[in-house]
N, C-alpha and C positions, 0 to 999 in steps of 0.2 A: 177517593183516589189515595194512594198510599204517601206518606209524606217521604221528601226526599232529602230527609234530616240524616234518617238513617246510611241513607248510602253516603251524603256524605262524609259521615263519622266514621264509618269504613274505613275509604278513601284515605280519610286522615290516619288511622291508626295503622295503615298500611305502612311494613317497612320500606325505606328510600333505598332504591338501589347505589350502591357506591359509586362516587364521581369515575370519570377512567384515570387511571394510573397515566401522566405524562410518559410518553415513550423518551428515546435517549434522542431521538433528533429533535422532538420538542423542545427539551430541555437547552440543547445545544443554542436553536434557533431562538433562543428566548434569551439567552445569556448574553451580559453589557458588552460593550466593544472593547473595553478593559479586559474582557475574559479574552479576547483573541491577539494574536501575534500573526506579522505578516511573513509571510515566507519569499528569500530573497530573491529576486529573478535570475541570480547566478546560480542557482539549484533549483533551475528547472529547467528539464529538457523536455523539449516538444520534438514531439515525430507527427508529421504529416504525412495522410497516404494517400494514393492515385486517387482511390475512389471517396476521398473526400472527408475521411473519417479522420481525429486527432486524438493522438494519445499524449496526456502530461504527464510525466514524472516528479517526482520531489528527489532531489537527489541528497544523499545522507555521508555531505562533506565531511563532517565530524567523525563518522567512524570506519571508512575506507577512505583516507584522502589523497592514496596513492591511485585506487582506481578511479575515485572520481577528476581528478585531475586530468588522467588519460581522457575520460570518456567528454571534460570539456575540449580538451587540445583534438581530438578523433572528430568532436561535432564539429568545431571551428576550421578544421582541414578541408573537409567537405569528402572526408575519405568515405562516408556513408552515402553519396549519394547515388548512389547503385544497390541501396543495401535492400533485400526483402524480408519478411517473414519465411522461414523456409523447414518451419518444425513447430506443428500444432498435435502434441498429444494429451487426447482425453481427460481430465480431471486430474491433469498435471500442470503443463509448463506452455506456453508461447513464447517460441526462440526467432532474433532475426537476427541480422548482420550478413556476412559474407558467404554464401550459401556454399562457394566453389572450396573455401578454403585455403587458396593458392594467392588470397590478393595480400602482396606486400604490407605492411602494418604500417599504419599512418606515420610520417615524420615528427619527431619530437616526444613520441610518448616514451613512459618506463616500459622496455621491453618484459624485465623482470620485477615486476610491483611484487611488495612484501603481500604474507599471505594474510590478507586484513580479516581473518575469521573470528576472533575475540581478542580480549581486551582484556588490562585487571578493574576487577569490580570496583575499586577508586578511582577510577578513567571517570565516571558520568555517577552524579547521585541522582536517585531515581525516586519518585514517588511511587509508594508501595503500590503493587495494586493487589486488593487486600483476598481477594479468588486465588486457588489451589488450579496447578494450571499443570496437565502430566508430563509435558519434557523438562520442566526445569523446576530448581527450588525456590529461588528467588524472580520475583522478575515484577516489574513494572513501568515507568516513562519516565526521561528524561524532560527536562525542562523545556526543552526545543523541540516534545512533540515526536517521540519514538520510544517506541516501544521495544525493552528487551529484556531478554532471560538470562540468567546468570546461575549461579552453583553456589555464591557466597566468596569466591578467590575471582572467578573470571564472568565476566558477561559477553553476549553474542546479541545482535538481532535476529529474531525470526523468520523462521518461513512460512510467512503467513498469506492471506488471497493480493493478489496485487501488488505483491513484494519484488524486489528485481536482482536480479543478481549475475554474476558474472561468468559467461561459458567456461570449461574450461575442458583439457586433456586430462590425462592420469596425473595425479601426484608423482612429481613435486611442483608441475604446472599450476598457477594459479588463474589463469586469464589475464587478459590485457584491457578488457573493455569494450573489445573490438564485437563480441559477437556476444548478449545480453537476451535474457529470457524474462519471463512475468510468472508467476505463480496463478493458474486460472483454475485449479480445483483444491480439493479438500487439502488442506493445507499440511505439506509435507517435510514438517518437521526432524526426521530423520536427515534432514541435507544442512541442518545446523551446525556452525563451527566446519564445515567441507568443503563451504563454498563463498565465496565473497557477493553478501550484499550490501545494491549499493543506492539504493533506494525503494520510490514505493509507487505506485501508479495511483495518479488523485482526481484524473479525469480521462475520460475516452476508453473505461476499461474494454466495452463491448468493443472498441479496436482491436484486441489481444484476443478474448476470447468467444468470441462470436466469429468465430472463423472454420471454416472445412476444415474436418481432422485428414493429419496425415495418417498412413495406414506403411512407411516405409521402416525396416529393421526394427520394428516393435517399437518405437519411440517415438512415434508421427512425424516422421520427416517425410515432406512432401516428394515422390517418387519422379515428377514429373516437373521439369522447371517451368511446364506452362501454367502450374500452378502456386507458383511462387505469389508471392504478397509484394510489390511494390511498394517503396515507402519516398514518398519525392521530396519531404526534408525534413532534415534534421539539425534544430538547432538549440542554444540556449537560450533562454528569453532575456536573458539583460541583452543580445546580440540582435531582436528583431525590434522594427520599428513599434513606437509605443503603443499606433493602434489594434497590431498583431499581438501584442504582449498578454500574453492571460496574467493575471495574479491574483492569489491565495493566500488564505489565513486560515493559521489551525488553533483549535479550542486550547489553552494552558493547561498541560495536567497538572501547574500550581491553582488552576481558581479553582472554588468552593464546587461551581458547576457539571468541570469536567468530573469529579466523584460523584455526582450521581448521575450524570450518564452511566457509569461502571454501574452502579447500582441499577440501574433501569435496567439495563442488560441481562444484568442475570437473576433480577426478580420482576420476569416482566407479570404486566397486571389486566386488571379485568378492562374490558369489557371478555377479550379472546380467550386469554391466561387464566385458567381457573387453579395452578398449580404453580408457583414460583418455582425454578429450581435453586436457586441457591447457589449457584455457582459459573464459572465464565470462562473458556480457555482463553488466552492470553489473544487467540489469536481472533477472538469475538469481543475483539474490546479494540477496536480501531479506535486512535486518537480520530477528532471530527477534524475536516476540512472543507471548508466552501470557500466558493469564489467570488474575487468583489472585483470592483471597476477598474481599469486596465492605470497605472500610476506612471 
């Protein structure tokens, strides 16, 4: 019989296929409770809808504080509770608020809020992020967890998947708050510095975009208000009782760990990845956020 020295000397000299490369949610998921910050329940709005679905917002106090201010005084009015989805187009935008137009504007907010589209680049220091990203020259996260592009004089946040921002008319209109949209396709950076965003969607995205497209004036507005989207409430969550409350933590783009989630991104590795590319747009490099127990 043959001996089975030989085979297993093989075996042995056989080279070891490389461990898998840590993906960026691994990393994420692995990183000490030191590496995360909590995000306050006053910058978060939730919208509940008829059919059961919840979308969370993180709202981006710091760099629209004029719109975001409206859109807390707009929730706590209760002037949304009529409001639906009433404009889903294709690998663009999911817009709700006031479908009609015609509804008077909540009591107490800024009619006319300044146009919160940038900033000067000494407003927020930012941790580089160290990827070549094509609409902007600079750009990386601030401390508290957002992401933005700048020129070296001015910075903006982006528009990136599940970003929000604020309806508006022609210029010199900037919006009110009142009628807000989600970013649900390829991320349309062209509408940077034009339009006020005013936060970011962290949970419930499939409430925004998993939705029947509209097919009305080219820009999916729904034709028919029988197909309006219901939304039965709108609130902040410091305003809902604590077992309603969701709350969130997002990764620090000061710890060690949020830099290589950036890295995993844009050299992702084997088992799948036989090819790193080397590089990340700005808007593939989501700060991480998960959810922890109701505080």
């Amino acid at each position: 019989m043959p001996t089975i020295l030989p085979l297993l000397l093989a075996l042995l000299a056989a080279p070891q296929a490389p461990a898998p490369k840590p993906t960026a949610a691994q990393i994420a998921d692995a990183a000490p409770a030191s590496a995360w910050a909590t995000i306050a329940p006053d910058d978060l709005l939730v919208l509940d809808f008829v059919d059961g679905q919840r979308g969370v917002i993180w709202l981006a106090a710091d760099f629209a504080p004029a719109h975001v201010a409206n859109i807390r005084t707009i929730a706590r009015s209760g002037w949304w509770r009529d409001a639906t989805i009433y404009r889903v187009q294709d690998d663009y935008v999911t817009q709700w608020g006031d479908a009609t137009s015609k509804k008077p504007p909540a009591a107490g907010i800024t009619l006319h809020p300044p146009a919160e589209y940038e900033w000067p680049a000494t407003a927020h220091r930012i941790v580089a992020n160290p990827y070549r990203d094509a609409y902007a020259r600079v750009t990386g996260f601030t401390a508290d967890g957002w992401a933005v592009a700048g020129d070296g004089r001015e910075q903006w946040l982006p528009h990136c998947y599940g970003m929000v921002g604020v309806a508006r008319d022609l210029a010199p209109d900037v919006g009110t708050g009142g009628d807000l949209y989600t970013v649900i396709g390829h991320a349309p950076r062209h509408l940077d510095r034009n339009i006020a965003l005013v936060g970011r969607v962290i949970e419930g995205m499939p409430a925004f975009s998993a939705r029947p497209r509209g097919t009305g004036g080219g820009l999916g507005l729904y034709e028919d208000a029988r197909q309006y989207i219901p939304i039965r409430r709108v609130a902040i969550a410091s305003d809902l009782p604590v077992g309603d409350r969701p709350s969130y933590q997002y990764l620090k783009p000061t710890a060690p760990e949020f830099g290589r989630t950036l890295e995993a991104r844009a050299n992702r590795g084997l088992p799948f990845f036989t090819v790193a590319a080397g590089a990340a747009d700005l808007c593939n490099l989501p700060v991480p956020v998960r959810k922890t127990p109701a505080q």
